[in-house]
N, CA, C and O atoms as a MOPAC input file, in Angstrom:
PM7 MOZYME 1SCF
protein

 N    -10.94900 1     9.68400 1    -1.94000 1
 C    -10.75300 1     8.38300 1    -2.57300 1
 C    -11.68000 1     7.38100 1    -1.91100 1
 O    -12.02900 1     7.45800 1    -0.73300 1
 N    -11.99900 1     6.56700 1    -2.64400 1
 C    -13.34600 1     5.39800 1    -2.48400 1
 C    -12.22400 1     3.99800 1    -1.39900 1
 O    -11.01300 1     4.08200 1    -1.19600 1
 N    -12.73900 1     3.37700 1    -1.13100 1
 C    -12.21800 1     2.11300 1    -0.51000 1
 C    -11.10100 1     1.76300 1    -1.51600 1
 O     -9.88400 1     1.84600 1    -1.35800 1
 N    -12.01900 1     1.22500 1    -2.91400 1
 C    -11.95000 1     0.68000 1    -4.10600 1
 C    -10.91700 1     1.05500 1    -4.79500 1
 O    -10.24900 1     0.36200 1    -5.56200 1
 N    -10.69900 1     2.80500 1    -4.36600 1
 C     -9.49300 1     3.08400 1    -5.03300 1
 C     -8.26100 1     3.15200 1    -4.41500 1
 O     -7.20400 1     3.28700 1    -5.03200 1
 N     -8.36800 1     3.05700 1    -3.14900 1
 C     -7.28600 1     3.13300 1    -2.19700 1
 C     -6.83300 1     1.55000 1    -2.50600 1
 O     -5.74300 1     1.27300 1    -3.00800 1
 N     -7.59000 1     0.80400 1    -2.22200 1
 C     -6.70400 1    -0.46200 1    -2.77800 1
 C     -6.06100 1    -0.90600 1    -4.22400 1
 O     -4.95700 1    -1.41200 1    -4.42400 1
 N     -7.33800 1    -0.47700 1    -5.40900 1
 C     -6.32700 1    -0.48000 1    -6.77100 1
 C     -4.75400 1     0.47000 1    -6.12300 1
 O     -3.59400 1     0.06100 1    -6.18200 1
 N     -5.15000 1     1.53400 1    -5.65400 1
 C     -3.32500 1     2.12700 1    -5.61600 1
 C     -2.32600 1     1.14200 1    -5.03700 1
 O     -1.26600 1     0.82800 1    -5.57800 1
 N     -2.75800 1     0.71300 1    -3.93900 1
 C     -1.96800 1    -0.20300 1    -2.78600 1
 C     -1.85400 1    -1.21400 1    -4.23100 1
 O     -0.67700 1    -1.08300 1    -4.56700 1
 N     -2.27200 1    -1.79200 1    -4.84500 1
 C     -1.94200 1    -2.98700 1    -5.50700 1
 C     -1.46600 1    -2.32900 1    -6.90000 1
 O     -1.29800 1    -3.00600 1    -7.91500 1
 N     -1.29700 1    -1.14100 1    -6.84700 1
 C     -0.57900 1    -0.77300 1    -8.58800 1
 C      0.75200 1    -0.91400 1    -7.45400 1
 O      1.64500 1    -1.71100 1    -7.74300 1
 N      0.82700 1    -0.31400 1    -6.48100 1
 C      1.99200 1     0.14600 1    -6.39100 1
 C      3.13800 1    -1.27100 1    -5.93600 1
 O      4.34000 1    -1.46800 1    -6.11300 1
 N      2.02900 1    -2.04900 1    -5.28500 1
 C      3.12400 1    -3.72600 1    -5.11400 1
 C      3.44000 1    -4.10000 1    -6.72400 1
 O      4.53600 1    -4.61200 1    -6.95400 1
 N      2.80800 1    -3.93800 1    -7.49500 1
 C      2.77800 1    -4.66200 1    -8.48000 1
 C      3.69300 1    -3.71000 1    -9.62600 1
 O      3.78500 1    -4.24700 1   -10.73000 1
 N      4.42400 1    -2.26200 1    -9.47100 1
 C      5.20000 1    -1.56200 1   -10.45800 1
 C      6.49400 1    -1.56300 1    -9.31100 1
 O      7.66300 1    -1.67400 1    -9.68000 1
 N      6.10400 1    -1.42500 1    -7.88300 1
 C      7.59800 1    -1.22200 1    -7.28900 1
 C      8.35800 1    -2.52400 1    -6.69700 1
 O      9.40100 1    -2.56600 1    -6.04300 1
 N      7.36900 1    -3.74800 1    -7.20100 1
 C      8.25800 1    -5.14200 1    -6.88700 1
 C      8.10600 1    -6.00000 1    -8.00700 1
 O      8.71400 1    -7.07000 1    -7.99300 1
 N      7.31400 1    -5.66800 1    -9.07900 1
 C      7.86700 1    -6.55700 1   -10.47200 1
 C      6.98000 1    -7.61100 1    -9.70000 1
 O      7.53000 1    -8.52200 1    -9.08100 1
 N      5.40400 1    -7.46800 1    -9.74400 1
 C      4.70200 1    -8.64800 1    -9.29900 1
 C      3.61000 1    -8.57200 1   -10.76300 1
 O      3.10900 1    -7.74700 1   -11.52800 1
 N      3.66800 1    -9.98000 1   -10.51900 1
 C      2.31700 1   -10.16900 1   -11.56400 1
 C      0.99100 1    -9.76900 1   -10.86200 1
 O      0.74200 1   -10.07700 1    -9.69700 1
 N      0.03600 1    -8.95000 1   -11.78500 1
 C     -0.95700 1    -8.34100 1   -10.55700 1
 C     -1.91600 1    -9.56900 1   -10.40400 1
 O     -2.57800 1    -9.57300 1    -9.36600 1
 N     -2.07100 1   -10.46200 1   -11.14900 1
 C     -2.64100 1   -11.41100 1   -10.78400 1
 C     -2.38300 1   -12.27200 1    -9.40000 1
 O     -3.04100 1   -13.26000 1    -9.07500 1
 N     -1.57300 1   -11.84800 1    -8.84400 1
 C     -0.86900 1   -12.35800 1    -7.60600 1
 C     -0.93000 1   -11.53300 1    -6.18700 1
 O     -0.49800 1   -11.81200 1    -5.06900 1
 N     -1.53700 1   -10.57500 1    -6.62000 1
 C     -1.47200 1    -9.52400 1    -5.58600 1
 C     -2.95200 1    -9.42000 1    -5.53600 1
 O     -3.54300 1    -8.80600 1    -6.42400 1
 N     -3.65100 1   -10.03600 1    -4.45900 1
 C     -4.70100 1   -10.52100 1    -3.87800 1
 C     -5.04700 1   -10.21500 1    -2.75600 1
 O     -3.95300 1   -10.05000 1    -2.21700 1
 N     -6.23000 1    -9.90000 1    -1.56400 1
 C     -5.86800 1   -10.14400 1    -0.62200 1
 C     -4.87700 1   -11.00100 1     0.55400 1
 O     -3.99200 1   -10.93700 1     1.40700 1
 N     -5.51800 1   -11.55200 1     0.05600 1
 C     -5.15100 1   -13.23300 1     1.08600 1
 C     -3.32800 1   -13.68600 1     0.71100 1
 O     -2.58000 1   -14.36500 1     1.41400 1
 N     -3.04800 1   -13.06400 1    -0.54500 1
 C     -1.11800 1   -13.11700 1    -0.59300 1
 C     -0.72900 1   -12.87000 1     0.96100 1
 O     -1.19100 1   -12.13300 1     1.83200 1
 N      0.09700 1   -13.61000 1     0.93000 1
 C      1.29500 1   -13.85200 1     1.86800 1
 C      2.19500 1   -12.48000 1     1.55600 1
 O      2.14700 1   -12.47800 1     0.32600 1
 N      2.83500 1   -11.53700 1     1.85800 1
 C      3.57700 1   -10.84100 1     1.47900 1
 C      5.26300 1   -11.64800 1     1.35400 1
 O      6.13100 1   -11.57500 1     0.48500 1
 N      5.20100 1   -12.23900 1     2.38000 1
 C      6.35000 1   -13.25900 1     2.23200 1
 C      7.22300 1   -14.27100 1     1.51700 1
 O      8.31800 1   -14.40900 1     0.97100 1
 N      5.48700 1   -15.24300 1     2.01300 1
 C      5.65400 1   -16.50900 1     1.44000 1
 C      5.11500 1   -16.29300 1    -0.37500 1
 O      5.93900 1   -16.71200 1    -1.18900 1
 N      3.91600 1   -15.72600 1    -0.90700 1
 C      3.59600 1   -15.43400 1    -2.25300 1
 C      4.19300 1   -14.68400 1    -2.97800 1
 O      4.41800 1   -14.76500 1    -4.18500 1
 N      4.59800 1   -13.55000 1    -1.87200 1
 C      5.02600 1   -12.27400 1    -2.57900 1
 C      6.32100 1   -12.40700 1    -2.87100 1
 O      6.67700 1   -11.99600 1    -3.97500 1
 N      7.40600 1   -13.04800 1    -1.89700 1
 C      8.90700 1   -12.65600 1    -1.87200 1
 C      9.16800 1   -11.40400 1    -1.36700 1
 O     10.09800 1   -10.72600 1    -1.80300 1
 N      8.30400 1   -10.96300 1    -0.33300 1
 C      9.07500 1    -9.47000 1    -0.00600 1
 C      9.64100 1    -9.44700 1     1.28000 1
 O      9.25500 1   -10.15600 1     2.21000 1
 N     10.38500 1    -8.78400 1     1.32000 1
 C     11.53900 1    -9.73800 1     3.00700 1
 C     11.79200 1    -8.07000 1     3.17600 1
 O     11.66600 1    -7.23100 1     2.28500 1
 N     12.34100 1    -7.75200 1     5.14300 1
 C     12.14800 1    -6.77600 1     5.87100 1
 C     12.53400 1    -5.44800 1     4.89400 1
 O     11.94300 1    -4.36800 1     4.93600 1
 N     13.93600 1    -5.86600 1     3.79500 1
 C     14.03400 1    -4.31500 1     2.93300 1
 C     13.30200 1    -4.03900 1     2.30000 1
 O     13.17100 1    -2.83900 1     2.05800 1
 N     12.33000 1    -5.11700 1     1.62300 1
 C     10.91700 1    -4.27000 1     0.79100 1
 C     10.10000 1    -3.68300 1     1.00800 1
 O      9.58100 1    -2.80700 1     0.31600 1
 N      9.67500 1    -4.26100 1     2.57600 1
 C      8.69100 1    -3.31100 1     3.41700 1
 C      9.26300 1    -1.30200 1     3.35700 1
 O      8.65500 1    -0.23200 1     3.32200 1
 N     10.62100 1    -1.69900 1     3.37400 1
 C     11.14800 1     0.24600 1     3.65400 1
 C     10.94100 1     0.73900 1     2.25900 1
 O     10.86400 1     1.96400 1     2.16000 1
 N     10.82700 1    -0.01100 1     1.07600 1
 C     10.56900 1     0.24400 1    -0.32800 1
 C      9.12200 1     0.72400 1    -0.07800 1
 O      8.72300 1     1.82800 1    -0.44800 1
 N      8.40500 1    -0.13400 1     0.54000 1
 C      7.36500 1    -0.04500 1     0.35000 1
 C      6.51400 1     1.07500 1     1.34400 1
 O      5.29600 1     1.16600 1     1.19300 1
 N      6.96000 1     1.61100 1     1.99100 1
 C      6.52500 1     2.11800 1     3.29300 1
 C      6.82200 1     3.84600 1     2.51300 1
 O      6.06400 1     4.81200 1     2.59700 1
 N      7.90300 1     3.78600 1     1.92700 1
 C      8.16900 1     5.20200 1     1.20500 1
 C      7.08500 1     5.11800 1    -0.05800 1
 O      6.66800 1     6.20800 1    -0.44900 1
 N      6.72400 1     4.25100 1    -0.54700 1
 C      5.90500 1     4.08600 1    -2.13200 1
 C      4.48600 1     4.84400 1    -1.36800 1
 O      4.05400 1     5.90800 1    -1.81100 1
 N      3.91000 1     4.22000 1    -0.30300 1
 C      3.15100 1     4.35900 1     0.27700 1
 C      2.63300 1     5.85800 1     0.68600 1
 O      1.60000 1     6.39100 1     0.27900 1
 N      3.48500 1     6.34700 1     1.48400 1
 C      3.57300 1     8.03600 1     1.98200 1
 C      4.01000 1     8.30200 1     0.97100 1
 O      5.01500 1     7.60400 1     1.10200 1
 N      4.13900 1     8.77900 1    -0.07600 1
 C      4.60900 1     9.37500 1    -1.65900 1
 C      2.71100 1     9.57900 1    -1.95900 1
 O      1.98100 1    10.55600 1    -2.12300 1
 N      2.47700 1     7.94100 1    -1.90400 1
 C      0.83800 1     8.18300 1    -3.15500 1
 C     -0.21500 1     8.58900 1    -1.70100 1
 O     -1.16300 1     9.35200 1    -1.88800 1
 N     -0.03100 1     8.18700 1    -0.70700 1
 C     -0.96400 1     8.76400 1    -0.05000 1
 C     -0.76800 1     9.78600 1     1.25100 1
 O     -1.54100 1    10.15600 1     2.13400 1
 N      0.43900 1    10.03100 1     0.99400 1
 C      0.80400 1    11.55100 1     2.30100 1
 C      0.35500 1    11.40200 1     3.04200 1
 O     -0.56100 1    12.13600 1     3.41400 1
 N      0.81800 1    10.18900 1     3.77900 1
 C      0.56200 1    10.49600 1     5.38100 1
 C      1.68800 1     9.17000 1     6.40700 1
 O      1.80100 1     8.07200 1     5.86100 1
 N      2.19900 1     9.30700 1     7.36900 1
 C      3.19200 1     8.86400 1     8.05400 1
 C      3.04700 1     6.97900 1     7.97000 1
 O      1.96600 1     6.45900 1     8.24800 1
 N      3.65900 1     6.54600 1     7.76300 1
 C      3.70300 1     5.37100 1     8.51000 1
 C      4.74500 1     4.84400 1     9.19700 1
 O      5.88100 1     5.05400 1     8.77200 1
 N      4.48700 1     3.84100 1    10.72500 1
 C      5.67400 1     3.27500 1    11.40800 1
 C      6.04700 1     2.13700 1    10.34900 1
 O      5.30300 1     1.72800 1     9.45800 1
 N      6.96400 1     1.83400 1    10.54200 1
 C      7.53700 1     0.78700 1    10.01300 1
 C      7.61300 1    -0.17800 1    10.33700 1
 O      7.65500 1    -1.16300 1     9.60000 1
 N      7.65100 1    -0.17600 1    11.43100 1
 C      7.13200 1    -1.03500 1    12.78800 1
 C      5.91100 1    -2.33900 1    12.40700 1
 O      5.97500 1    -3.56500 1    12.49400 1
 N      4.75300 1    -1.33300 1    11.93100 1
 C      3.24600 1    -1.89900 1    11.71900 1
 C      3.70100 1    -2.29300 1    10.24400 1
 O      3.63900 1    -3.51800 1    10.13600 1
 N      4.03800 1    -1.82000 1     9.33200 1
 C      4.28900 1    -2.81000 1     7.84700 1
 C      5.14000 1    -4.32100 1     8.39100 1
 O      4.70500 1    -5.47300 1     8.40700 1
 N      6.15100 1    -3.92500 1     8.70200 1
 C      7.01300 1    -5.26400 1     9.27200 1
 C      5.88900 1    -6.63100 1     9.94400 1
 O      5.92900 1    -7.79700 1     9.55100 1
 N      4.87700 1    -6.04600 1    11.10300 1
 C      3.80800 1    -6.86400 1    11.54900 1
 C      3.03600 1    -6.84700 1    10.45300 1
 O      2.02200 1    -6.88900 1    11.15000 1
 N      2.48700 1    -6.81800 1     9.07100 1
 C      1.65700 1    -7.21500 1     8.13900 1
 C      2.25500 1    -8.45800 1     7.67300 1
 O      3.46200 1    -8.67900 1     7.56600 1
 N      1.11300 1    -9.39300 1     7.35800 1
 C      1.33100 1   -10.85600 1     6.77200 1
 C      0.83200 1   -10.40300 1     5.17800 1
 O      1.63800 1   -10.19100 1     4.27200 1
 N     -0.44600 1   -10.31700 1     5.05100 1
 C     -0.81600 1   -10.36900 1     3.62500 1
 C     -1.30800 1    -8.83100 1     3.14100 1
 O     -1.31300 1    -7.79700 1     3.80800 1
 N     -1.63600 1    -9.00300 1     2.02400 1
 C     -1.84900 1    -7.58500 1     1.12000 1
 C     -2.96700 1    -7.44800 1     1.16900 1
 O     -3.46900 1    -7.03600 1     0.12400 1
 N     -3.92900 1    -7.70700 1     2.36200 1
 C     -5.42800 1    -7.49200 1     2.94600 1
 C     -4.68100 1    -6.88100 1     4.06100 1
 O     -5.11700 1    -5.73000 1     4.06800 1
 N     -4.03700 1    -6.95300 1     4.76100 1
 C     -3.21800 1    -6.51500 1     6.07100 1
 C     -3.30400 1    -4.83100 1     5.61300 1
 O     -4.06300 1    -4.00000 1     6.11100 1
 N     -2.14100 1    -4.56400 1     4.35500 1
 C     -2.15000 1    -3.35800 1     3.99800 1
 C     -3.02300 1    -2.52300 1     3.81800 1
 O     -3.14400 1    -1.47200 1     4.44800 1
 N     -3.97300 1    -3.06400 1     2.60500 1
 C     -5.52200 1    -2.27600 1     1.78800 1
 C     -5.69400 1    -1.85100 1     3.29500 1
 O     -5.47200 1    -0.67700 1     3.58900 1
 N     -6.19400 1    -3.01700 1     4.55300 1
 C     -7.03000 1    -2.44800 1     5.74800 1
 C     -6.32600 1    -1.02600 1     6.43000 1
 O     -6.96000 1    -0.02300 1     6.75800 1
 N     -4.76000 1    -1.23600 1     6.55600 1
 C     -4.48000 1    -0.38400 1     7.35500 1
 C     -4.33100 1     1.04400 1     6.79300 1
 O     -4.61100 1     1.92400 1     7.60600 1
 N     -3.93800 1     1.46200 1     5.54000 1
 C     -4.34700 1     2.39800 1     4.26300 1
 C     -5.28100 1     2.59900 1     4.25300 1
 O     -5.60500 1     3.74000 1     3.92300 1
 N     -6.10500 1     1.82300 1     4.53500 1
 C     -8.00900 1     2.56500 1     4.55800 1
 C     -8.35000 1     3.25400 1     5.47900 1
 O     -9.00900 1     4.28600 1     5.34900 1
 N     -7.77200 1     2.57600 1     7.02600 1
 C     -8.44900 1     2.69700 1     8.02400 1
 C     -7.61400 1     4.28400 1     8.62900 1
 O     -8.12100 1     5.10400 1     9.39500 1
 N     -6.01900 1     4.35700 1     7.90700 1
 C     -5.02100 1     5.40100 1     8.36000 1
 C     -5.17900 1     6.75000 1     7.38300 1
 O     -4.67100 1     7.86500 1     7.49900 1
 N     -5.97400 1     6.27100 1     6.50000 1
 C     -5.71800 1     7.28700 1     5.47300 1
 C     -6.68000 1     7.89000 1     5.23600 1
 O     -7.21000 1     7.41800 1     4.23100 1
 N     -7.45500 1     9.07700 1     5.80900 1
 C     -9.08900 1     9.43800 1     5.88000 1
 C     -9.51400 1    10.68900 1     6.19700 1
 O    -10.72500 1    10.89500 1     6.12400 1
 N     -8.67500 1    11.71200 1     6.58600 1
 C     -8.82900 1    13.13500 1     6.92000 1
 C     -8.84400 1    13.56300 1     5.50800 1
 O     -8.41700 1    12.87400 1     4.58100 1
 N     -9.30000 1    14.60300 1     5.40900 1
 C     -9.79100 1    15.40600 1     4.26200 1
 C     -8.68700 1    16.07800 1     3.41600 1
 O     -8.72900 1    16.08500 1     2.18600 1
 N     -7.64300 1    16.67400 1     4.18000 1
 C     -6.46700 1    17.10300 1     3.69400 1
 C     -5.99400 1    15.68900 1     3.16200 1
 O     -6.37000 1    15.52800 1     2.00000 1
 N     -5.37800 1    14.76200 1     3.59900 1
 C     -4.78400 1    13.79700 1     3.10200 1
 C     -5.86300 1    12.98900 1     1.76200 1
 O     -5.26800 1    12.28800 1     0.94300 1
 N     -7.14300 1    13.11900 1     1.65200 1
 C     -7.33200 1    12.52500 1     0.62400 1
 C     -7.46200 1    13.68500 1    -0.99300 1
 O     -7.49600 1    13.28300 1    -2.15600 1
 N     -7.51400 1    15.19300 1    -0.49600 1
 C     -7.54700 1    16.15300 1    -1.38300 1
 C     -5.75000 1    16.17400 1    -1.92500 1
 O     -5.40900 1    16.89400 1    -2.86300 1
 N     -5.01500 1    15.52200 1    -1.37700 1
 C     -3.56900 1    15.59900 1    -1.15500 1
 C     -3.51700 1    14.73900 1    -2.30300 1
 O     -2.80800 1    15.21200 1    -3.19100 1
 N     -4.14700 1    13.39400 1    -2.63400 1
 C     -3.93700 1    12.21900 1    -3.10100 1
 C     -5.11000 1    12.07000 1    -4.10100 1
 O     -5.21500 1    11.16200 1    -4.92600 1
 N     -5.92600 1    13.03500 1    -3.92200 1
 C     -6.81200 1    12.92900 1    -5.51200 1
 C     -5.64100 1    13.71000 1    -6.17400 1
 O     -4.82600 1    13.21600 1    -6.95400 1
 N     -5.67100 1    14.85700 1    -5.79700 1
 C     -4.54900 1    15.98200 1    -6.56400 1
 C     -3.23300 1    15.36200 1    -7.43000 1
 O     -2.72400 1    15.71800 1    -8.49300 1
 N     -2.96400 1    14.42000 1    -6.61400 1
 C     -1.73700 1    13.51900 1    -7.37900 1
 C     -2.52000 1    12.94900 1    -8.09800 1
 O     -2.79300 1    13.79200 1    -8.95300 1
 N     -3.23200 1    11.78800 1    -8.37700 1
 C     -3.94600 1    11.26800 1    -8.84200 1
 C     -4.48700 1    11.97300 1   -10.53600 1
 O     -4.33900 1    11.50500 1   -11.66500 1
 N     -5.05300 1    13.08900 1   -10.12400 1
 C     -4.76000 1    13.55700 1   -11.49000 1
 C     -3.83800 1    14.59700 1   -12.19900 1
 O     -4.02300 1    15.25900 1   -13.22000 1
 N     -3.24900 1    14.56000 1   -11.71500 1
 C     -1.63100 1    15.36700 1   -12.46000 1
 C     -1.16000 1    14.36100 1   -13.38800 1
 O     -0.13500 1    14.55500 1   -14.04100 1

């Protein structure tokens, strides 16, 4: 998966598993303050996450994210071994 597409996913998936307008789901959103997403959405979101891209996350590090540039970065930067992206094209086209 490209940069490009790792973030369209990160932003389909704020935008089908929290009822966001995607026009709103931007970098620079607030997850908080723009978004409305408070500590139980992060665990929504942390499972949405390892589902489309198979691979662990603390919960810990979502909780410390402010905006939805926070995420794209850490999904990019966590998500990059070869198994895990053959894992997530494979979903991708099923």
């Amino acid at each position: 998966m490209t940069t490009e597409q790792i973030i369209a996913k990160v932003d389909e998936i704020l935008v089908e598993e929290f009822e966001l307008e995607q026009d709103a789901v931007v970098p620079e959103a607030d997850l908080r303050e723009d978004l409305d997403l408070d500590s139980l959405d992060a665990v929504d979101l942390i499972v949405a996450l390892e589902k489309a891209f198979s691979f662990r996350i603390d919960e810990k590090v979502i909780v410390e994210m402010k905006t939805v540039g926070d995420i794209h970065g850490y999904v990019r930067d966590h998500f990059g071994n070869a198994d895990q992206i053959a894992a997530a094209a494979e979903k991708a086209s099923a």
